[in-house]
C-alpha positions as CSV (number, residue, x, y, z in Angstrom):
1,X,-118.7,95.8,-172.5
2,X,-119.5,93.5,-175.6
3,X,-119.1,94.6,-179.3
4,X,-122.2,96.2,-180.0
5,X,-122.2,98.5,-177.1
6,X,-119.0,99.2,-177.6
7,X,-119.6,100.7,-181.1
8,X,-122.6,102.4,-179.7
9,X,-120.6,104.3,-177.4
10,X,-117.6,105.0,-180.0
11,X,-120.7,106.1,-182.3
12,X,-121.7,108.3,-180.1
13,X,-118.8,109.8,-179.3
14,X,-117.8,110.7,-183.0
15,X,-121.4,112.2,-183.5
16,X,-120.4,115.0,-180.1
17,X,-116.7,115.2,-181.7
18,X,-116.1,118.4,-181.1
19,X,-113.1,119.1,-183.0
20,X,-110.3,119.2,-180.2
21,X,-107.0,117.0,-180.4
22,X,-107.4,115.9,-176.8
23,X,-111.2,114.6,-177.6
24,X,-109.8,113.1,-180.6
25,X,-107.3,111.3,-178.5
26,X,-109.8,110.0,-176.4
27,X,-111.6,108.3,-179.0
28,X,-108.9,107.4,-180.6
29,X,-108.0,105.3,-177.3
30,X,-111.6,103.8,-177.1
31,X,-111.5,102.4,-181.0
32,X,-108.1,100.7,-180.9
33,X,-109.6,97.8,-178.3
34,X,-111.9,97.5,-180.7
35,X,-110.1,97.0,-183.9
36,X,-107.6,94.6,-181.6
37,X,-110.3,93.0,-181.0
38,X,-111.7,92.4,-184.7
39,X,-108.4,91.5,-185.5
40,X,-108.4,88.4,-183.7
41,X,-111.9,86.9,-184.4
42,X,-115.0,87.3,-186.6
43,X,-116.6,90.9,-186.2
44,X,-120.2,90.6,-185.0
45,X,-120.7,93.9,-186.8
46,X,-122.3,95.1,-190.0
47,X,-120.2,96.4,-193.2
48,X,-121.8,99.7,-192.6
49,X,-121.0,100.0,-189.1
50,X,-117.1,98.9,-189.3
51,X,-117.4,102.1,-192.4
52,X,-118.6,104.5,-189.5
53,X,-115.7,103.5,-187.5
54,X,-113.1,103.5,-190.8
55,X,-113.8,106.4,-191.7
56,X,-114.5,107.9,-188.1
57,X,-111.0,106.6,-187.0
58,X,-109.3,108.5,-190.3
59,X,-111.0,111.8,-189.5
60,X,-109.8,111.3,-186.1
61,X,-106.0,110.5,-187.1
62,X,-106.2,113.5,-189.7
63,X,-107.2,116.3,-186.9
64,X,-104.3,114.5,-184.3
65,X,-101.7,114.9,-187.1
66,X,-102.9,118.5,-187.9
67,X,-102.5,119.2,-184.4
68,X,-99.3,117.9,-184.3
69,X,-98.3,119.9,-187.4
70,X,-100.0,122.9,-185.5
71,X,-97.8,122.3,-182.4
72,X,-94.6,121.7,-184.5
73,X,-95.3,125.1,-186.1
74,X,-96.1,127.2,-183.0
75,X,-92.9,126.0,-181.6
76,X,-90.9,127.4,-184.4
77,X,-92.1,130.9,-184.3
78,X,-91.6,131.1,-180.5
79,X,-89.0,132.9,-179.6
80,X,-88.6,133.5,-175.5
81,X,-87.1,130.8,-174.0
82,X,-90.1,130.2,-170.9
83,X,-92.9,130.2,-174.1
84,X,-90.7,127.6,-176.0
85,X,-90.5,125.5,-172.9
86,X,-94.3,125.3,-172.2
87,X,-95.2,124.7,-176.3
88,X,-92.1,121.9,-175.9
89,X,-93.5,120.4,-172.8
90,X,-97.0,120.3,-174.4
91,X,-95.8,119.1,-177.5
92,X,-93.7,115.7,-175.6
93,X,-97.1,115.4,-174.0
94,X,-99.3,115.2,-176.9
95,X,-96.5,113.0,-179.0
96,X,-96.2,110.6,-176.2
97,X,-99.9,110.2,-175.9
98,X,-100.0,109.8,-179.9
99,X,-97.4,107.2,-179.9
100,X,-99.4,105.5,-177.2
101,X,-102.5,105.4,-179.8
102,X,-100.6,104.5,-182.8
């Protein structure tokens, strides 16, 4: 998939963002090719599209770290053992995943 299309599909994606961590995370994953990629050579895009994707890609980060903060919290106020395992085991998962994206 070139550039262009590539942006057209992240687009897309943050106009049916939904909200959710785990769709966040999936963008997240699709738009750090991408800015690897304009790293390393001239961006074929315009100054208005690589905004969309700026400011798409800090909306994204600010609902994965309120998650997190979310997560963090629920696991404090847990207190049997079996719920603090699941929130725990969910919490790994999401963290892992985030330090995959950052």
């Amino acid at each position: 998939m070139d550039e262009q299309q590539a942006v057209k599909v992240i687009l897309a994606s943050l106009a049916a963002f939904d909200g959710s961590a785990q769709m966040a995370l999936e963008i997240v994953n699709q738009l750090e090719p991408l800015f690897a990629q304009l790293q390393t050579r001239p961006p074929q895009l315009s100054e208005a599209e690589l905004r969309q994707l700026e400011a798409g890609y800090n909306h994204l980060i600010a609902v994965l770290a309120a998650e997190r903060r979310n997560l963090s919290k629920q696991l404090s106020e847990l207190s049997g053992p079996k719920q603090k395992r699941i929130v725990n085991a969910y919490s790994k998962h999401m963290k892992s995943s985030m330090k995959m994206t950052f």
